[in-house]
C-alpha positions as CSV (number, residue, x, y, z in Angstrom):
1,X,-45.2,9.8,-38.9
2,X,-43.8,6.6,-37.1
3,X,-41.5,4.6,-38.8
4,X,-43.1,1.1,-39.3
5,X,-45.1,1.4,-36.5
6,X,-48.5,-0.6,-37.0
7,X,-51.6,1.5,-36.1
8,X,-53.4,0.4,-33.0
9,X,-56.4,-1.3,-32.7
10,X,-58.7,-1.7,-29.7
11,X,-59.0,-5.3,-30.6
12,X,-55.6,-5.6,-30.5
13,X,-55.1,-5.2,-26.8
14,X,-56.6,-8.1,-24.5
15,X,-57.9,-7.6,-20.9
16,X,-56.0,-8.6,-18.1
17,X,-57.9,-10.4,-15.7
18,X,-57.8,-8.6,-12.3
19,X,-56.8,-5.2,-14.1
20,X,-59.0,-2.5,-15.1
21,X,-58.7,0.8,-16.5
22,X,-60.1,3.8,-16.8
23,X,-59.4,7.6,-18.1
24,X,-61.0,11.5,-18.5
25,X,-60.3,14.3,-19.0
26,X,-59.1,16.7,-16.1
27,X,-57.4,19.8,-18.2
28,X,-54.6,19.2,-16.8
29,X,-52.1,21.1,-19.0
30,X,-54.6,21.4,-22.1
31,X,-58.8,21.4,-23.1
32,X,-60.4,18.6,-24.2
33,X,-57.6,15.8,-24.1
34,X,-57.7,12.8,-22.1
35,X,-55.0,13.5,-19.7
36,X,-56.0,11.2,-16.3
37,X,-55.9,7.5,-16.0
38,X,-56.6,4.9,-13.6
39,X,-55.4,1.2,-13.1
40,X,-57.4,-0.5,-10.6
41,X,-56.0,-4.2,-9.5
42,X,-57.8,-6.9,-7.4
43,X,-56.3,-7.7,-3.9
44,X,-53.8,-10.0,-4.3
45,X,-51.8,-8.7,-7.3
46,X,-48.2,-8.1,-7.2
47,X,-46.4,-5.4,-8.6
48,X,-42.9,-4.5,-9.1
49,X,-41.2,-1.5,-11.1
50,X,-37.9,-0.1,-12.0
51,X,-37.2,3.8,-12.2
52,X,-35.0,6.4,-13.4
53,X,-31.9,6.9,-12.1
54,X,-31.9,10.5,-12.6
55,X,-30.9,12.4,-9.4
56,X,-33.2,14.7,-9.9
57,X,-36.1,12.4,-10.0
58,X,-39.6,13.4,-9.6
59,X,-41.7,13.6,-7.0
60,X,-44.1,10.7,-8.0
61,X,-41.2,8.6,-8.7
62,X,-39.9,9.2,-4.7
63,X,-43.5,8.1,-3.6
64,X,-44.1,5.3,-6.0
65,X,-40.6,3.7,-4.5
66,X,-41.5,3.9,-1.1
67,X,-45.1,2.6,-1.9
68,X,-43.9,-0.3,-3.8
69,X,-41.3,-1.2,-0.9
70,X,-44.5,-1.1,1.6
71,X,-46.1,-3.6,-1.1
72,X,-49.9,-3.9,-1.7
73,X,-50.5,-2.3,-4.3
74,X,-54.1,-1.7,-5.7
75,X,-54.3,1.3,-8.0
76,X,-52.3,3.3,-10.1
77,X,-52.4,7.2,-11.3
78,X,-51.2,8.2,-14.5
79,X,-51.2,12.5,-15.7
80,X,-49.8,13.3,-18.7
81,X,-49.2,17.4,-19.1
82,X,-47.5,18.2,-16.0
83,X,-44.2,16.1,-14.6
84,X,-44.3,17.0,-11.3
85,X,-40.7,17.3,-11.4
86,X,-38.5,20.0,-10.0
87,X,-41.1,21.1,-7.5
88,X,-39.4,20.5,-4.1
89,X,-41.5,19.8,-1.3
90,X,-44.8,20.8,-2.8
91,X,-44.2,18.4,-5.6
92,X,-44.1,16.0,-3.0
93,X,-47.1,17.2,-1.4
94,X,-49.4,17.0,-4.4
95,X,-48.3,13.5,-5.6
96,X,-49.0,12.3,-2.3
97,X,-52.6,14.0,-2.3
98,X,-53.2,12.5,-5.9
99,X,-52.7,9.0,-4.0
100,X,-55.2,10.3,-1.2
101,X,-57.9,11.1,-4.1
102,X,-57.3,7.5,-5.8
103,X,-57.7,5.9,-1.9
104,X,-60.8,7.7,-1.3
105,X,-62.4,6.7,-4.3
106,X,-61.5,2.9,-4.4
107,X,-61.8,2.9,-0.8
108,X,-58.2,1.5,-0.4
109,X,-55.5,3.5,1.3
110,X,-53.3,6.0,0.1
111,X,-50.2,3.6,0.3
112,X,-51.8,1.2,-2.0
113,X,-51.4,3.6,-4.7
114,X,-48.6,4.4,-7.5
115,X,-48.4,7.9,-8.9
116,X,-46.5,9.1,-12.2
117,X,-46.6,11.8,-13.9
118,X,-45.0,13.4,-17.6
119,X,-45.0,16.1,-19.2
120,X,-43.3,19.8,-18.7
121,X,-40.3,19.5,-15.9
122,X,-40.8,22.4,-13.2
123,X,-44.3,23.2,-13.0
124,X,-46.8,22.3,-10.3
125,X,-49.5,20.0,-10.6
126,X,-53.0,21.6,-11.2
127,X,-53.9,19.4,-8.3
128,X,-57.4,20.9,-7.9
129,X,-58.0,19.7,-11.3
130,X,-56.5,16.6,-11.5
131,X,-58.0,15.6,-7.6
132,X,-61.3,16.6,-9.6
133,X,-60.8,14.5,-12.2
134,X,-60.3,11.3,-10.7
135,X,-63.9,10.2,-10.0
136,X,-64.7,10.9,-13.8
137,X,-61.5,8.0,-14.3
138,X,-62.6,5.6,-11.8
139,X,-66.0,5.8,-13.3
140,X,-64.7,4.3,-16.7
141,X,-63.0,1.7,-14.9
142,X,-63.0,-1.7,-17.2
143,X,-61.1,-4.2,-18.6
144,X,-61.1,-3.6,-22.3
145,X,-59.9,-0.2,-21.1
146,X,-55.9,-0.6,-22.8
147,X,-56.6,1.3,-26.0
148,X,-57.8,4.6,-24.4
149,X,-55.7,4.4,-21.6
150,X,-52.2,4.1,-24.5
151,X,-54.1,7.4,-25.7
152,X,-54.2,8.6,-22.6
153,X,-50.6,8.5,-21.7
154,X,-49.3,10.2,-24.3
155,X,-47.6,13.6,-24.6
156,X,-45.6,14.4,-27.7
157,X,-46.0,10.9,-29.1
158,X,-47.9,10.8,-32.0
159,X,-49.2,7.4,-32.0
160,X,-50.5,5.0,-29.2
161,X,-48.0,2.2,-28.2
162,X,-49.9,-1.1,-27.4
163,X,-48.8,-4.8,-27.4
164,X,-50.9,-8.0,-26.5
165,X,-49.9,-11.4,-26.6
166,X,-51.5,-15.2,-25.3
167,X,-49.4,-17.6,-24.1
168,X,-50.0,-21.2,-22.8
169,X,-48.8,-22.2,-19.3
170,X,-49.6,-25.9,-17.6
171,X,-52.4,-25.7,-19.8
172,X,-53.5,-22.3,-19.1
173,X,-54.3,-19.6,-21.0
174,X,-52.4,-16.4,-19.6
175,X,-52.3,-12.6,-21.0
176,X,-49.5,-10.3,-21.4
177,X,-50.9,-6.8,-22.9
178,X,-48.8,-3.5,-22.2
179,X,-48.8,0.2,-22.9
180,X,-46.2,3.0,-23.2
181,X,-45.5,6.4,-23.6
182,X,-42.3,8.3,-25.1
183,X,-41.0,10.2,-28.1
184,X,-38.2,12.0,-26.5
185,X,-35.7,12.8,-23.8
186,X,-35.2,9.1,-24.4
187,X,-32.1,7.2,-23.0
188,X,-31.0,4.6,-21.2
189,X,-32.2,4.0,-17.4
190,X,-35.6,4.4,-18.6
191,X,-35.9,7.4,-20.8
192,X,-39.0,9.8,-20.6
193,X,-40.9,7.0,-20.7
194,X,-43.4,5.2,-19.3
195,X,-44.4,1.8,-19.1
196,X,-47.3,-0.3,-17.8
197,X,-47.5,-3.9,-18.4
198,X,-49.8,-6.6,-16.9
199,X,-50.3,-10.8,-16.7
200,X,-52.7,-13.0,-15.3
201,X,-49.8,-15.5,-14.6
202,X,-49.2,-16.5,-11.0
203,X,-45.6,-15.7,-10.5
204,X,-43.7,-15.3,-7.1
205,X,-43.1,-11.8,-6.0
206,X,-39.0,-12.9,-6.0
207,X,-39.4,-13.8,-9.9
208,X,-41.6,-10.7,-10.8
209,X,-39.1,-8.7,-9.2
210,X,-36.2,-10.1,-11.3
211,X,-38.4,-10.6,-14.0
212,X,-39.1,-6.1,-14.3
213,X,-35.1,-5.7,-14.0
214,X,-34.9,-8.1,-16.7
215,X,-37.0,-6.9,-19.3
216,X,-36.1,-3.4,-18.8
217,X,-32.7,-3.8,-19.2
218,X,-33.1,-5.9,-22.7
219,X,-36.0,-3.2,-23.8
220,X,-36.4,-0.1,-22.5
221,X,-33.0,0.9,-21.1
222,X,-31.7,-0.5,-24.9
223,X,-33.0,2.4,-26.8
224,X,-32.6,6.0,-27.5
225,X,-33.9,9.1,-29.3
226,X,-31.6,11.9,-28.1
227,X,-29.0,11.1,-24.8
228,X,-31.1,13.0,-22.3
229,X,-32.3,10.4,-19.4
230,X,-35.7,12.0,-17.8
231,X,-36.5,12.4,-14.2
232,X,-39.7,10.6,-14.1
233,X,-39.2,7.5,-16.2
234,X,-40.8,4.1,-15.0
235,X,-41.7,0.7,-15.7
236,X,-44.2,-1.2,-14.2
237,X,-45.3,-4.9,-14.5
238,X,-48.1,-6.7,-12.4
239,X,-49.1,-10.2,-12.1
240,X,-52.8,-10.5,-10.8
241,X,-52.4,-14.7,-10.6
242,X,-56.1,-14.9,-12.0
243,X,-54.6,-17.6,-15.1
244,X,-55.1,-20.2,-12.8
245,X,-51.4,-21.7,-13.5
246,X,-49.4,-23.1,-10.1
247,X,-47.2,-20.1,-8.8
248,X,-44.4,-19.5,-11.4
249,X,-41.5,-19.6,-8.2
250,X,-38.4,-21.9,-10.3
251,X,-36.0,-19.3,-12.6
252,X,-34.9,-22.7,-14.2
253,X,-38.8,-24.5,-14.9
254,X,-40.3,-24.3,-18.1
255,X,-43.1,-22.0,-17.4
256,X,-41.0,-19.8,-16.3
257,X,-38.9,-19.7,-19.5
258,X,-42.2,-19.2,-21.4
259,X,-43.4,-16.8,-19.7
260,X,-40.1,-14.7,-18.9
261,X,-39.6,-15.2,-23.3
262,X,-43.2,-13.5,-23.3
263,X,-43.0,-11.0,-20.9
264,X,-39.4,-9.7,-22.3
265,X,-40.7,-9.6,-26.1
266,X,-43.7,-7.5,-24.7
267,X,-41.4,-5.0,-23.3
268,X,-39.0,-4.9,-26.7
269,X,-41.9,-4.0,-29.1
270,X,-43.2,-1.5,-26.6
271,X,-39.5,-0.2,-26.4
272,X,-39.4,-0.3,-29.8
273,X,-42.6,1.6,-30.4
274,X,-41.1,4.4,-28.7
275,X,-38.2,4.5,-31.2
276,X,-40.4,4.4,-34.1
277,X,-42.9,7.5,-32.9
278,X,-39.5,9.2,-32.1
279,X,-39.7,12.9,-32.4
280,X,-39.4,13.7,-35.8
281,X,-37.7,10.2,-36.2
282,X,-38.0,9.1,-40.4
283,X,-35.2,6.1,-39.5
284,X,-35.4,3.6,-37.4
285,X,-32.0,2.0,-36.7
286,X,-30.5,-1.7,-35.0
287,X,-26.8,-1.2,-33.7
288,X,-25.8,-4.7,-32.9
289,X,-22.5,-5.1,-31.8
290,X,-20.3,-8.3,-30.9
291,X,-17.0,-9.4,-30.3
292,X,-17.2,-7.6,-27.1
293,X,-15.0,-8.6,-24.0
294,X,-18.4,-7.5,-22.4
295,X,-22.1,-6.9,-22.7
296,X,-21.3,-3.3,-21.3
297,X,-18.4,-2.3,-23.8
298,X,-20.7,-4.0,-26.4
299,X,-23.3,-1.0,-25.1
300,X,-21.0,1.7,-24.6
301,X,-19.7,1.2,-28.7
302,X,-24.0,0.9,-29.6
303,X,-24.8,4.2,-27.8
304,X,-21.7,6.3,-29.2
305,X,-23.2,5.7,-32.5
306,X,-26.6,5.6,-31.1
307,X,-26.3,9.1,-29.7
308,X,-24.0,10.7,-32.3
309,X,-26.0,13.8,-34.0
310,X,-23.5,14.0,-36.5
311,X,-24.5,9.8,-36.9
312,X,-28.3,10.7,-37.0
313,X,-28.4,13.8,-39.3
314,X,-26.3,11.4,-41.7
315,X,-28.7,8.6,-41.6
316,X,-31.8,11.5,-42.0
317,X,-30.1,12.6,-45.1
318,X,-29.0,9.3,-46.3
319,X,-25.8,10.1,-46.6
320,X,-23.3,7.0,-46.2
321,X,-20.8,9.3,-44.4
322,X,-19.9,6.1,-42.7
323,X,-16.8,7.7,-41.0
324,X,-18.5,9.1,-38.0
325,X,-19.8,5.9,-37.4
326,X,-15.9,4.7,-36.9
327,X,-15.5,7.8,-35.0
328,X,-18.0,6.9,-32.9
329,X,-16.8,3.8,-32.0
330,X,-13.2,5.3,-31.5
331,X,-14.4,7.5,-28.3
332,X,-16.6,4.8,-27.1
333,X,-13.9,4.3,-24.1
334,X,-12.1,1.1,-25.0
335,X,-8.8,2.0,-24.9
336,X,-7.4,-1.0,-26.3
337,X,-9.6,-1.3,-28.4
338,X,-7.6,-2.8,-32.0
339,X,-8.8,-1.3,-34.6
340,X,-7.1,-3.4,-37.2
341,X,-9.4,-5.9,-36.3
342,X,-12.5,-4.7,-35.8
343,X,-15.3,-4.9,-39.2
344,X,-18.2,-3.2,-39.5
345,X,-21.4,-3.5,-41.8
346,X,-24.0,-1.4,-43.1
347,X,-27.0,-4.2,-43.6
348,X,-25.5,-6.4,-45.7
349,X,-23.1,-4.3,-47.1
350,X,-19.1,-4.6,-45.5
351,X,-17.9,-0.6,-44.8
352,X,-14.7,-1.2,-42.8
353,X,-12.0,-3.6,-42.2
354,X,-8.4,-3.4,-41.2
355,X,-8.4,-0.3,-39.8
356,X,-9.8,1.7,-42.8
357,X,-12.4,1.1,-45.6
358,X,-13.1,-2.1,-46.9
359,X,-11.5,-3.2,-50.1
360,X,-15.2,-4.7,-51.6
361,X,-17.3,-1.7,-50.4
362,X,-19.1,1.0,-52.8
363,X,-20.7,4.3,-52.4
364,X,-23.4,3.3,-53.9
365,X,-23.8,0.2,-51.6
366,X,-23.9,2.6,-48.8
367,X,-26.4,4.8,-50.3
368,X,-29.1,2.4,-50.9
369,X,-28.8,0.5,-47.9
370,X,-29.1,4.2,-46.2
371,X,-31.9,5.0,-48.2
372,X,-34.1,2.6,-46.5
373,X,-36.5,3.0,-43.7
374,X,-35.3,0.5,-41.2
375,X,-31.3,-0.1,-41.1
376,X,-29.0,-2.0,-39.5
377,X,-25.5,-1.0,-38.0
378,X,-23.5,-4.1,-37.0
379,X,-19.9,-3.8,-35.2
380,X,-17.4,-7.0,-34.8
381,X,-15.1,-5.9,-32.0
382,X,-13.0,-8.8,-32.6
383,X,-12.0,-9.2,-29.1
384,X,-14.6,-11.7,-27.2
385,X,-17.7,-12.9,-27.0
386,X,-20.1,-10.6,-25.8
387,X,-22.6,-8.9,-27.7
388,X,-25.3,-6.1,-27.3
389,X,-28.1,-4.5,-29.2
390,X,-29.1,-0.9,-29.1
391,X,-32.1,1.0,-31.1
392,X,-32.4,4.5,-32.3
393,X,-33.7,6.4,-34.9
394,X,-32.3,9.9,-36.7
395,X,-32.7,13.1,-36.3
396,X,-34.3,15.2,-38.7
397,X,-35.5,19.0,-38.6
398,X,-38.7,18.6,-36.9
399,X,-37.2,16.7,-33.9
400,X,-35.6,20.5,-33.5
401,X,-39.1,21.9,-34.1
402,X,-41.2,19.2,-31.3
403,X,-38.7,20.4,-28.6
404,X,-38.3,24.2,-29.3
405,X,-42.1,24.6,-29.3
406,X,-42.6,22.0,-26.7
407,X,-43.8,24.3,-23.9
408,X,-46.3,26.6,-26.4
């Protein structure tokens, strides 16, 4: 079960004006699972996404760049089951024939389109069947469509990830609502995750550009499950400008501080969702560090302990065997890094100071702050003013289980 997670609600997800949605099932991978969605967008909306960085990148994730860098986007394909990944030229031959299918049945062209895919990593498409299914999605296209289409993306999540908020710009009501999908195979540069997220805001193609780099980098590519970076991950925001507000185009106005605030929390509680539904995850787990001569050293110390098993098995047993966590940090790459000076804390509890454990700490502090559900891990590098903050959750025996039967 998710750690914290709230259950979703279809009321909890608001339309997007200019954004509609719908899924089906095509039997892609497996019977009677919704496994095909659709996103259509009125003319006019921008789009803008950020991708994984994984060289061996799926074939979707090839066409959606070079569709994005044509601009015009009016659609996007989402099938869950099969990654498309790892499939040389064919791969590329059936992501770009899953845009044609889209085109022909919004009557749009095939550039308009963005494909992803996720799910098993070198196996082909069933494209007969997913071509197939795509009338039966554009058929349910609506604009309450959110909650079924955050069912329809998953894989081996086992809760829908959904988050809605209203904000108030120059007097106008605008929407954020997003969906995501991810359990594992999660790391930085975007994880195997993937990330939709719409506004009605009119905001400059410039801003919503910076805006997707933005709240990536403080969400999704702040979290992991496990250290393994996926080839198809993505994140994609759109703005359809049907708010009515004057064209959001000033990085230093108010409205766009409101809505960049908005837009970035969105993308956090998403990216935290996927923490929470983390395969076999029974933890969920803050590393903030600070003191950092840099935001990236301050990330480098958060994901050695972030990506430690021998960290994570520790938290899943509850064991305050709070060393690792210092040996973590120790191989984190800063190499002059002093020691003496650094602290660290266990919620509210002090572990380590001067170079060893801390004069005022207990084992039985440790053990009931580990005992908890949600803990936090905070580092003070002593050496500048940077910080960072980094999520993760433990690993437990059925994290082992989800992936060794993952295929079956």
């Amino acid at each position: 079960m998710p750690v914290n997670l709230p259950a979703l609600q279809p009321d909890h997800m608001h339309p997007v004006a200019g954004v509609r949605l719908g899924v089906t099932e095509a039997g892609i991978r497996k019977a009677n699972r919704r496994d095909l969605t659709v996103f259509a967008l009125d003319s006019g909306a921008r789009v803008a996404g950020v991708f994984t960085k994984n060289r061996f990148c799926a074939a979707p994730v090839q066409v959606c760049k070079a569709h994005l860098a044509a601009g015009d986007i009016r659609a996007l394909v989402i099938n869950t089951g099969v990654a498309n990944a790892g499939t040389g030229e064919e791969g590329m031959v059936h992501a770009r024939a899953t845009c044609v299918a889209v085109a022909k049945a919004l009557d749009i062209a095939p550039e308009q389109v963005l494909p992803f895919s996720t799910g098993v990593i070198l196996e082909h498409l069933p494209i007969d069947r997913l071509t197939a299914g795509v009338p039966g999605a554009v058929a349910d296209l609506r604009g309450d469509g959110w909650f079924d289409a955050a069912h329809a993306i998953m894989t081996t999540d086992t809760a829908p990830k959904g988050v809605s908020r209203r904000i108030e710009l120059e007097g106008k009501d605008v929407t954020i609502t997003g969906i995501s999908k991810g359990a594992g195979m999660i790391k930085p540069n975007m994880a195997t995750m993937l990330g939709f997220m719409a506004t009605d805001a009119n905001i400059s193609q410039a801003l919503l550009d910076k805006l997707v780099v933005e709240a990536a980098d403080l969400s999704f590519n702040s979290i992991t499950v496990d250290g393994d970076t996926s080839t198809n991950d993505s994140f994609i925001l759109m703005a359809t400008g049907k708010a009515g507000n004057s064209v959001v185009e000033d990085e230093h106005g108010a409205a766009w501080a409101a809505l960049r605030e908005a837009v970035i929390g969105v993308a956090i509680e998403l990216a935290q969702a996927i923490v929470r539904d983390g395969e076999g995850a029974t933890k969920f787990m803050t590393l903030a560090v600070k003191g950092g001569r840099s935001r990236e050293e301050c990330r480098a110390v958060a994901y050695a302990i972030g990506q430690s098993p021998l960290v994570k098995t520790a938290f899943f047993a509850s064991d305050p065997n709070l060393g690792r966590i210092l040996a973590a940090i120790g191989y984190a790459g800063i190499d002059d890094l002093d020691v003496s000076r650094l602290k660290v804390w266990l919620g509210d509890v002090l572990v380590a100071e001067r170079g060893g454990r801390a004069a005022s700490y207990r084992e039985e502090d440790g053990a009931r702050i580990m005992a908890e559900a949600e803990i936090t891990v905070t580092v003070d590098l002593a050496r500048g003013e940077a910080e960072a903050t980094v999520w993760t959750c433990d690993f437990s025996y059925d994290y082992v289980k989800i992936n060794a039967d993952y295929r079956s």
